[in-house]
C-alpha angles and dihedrals in degrees: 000000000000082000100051083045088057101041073049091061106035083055088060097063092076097046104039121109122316118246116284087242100062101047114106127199119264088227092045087060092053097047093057092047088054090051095038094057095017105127093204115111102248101205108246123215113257106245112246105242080051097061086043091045081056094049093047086052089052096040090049086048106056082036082062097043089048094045082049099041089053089045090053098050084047096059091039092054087042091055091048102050087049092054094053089051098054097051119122098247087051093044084051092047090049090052092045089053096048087055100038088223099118142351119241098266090051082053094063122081142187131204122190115211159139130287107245147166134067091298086039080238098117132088132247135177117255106221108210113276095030114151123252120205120217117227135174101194099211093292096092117241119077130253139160133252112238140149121221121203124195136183117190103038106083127233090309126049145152113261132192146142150196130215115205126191092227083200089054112019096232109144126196126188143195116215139224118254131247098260129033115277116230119245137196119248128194139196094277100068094253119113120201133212098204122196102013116177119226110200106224090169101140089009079119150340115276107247082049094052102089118083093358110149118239144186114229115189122176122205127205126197145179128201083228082066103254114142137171131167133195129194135195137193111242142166127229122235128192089197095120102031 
């Protein structure tokens, strides 16, 4: 009997209760079934070289979109330098200076005429004392009628004139626009502005207007700088008013 309680105890011994550290929960089995068969998509954290390896990518690229962007505004800068050195007015100053002969401003010419032809587009020379007829063209306001060539200034070029009463002194001027005008150029080298409109609104009273003597003088200009100007000697007429 002692003897059975002691073979019992010492029984026990063996089945007794596992050891406290390798209980687990009953909840905490549970738990890691759930996420061991669970089919929901636990975030994972993103590894660290991956979220360096990202940053380099965005870095290299705004590095590469920089590098493209310089090269870009230096061929354009390039393009437009060259440009600027092959235009007709640079390529006449070059000339002048490997003969010694003129300076590029002494290269560059203006010739004030009249509108002719059967399209009244071409050029032709104004002699002094020709007769300008005054028009309105249906815009109130009066103007003349004129062509301006040019050598020097390339396809594109600043125009403007004045219009003086050689008996008064009253000038009145037409101004050049905000942006070059573009000109014909021929062969030749020469480019024309035809027709080219003077404003002579206030250049005299109106019963003073016909046969009035004036002063036209025609000015050229570049955005590289070149200028020239050229003036002639006319007289007004009210024939067509």
């Amino acid at each position: 009997m002692g003897f059975g309680t002691e073979r019992h105890t010492f029984a026990g011994l063996f089945q007794g209760t596992p050891p406290r550290a390798s209980r687990v929960p009953s909840r905490g089995r549970a738990w890691i079934r759930a996420r061991a068969g669970s089919s929901v998509n636990v975030p994972v954290p993103v590894p660290v070289p991956e979220i360096v390896q990202g940053l380099i990518v965005s870095v290299a690229r705004d590095v590469l979109y920089r590098w493209l962007m310089v090269r870009l505004l230096i061929a354009l800068t390039a393009s437009l330098a060259s440009a600027c050195s092959g235009s007709p007015a640079a390529a006449a100053g070059g000339e002048a200076g490997a003969g010694g002969a003129a300076s590029p401003v002494d290269a560059v010419s203006v010739e004030v005429g009249v509108p002719a032809g059967p399209d009244g587009l071409d050029f032709e020379p104004m002699p002094a004392g020709s007769e300008l007829r005054l028009q309105t063209f249906g815009q109130g306001g009066t103007h003349v009628l004129v062509a301006v060539r040019s050598a020097g200034f390339g396809k594109r070029a600043f125009v403007s004139a004045t219009l003086r009463n050689l008996t008064t002194d009253v000038e009145v001027e037409e101004p050049a626009p905000a942006r070059p005008q573009l000109l014909y150029c021929g062969d030749d080298g020469f480019c024309d502005l035809v027709p080219y409109l003077v404003h002579a609104s206030g250049i005299a009273a109106d019963e003073e207007r016909d046969g009035l003597r004036v002063l036209l003088t025609a000015q050229v200009r570049n955005e590289a700088g070149a200028q020239a100007e050229a003036s002639i000697e006319a007289v007004l007429s009210t024939a067509d008013l």
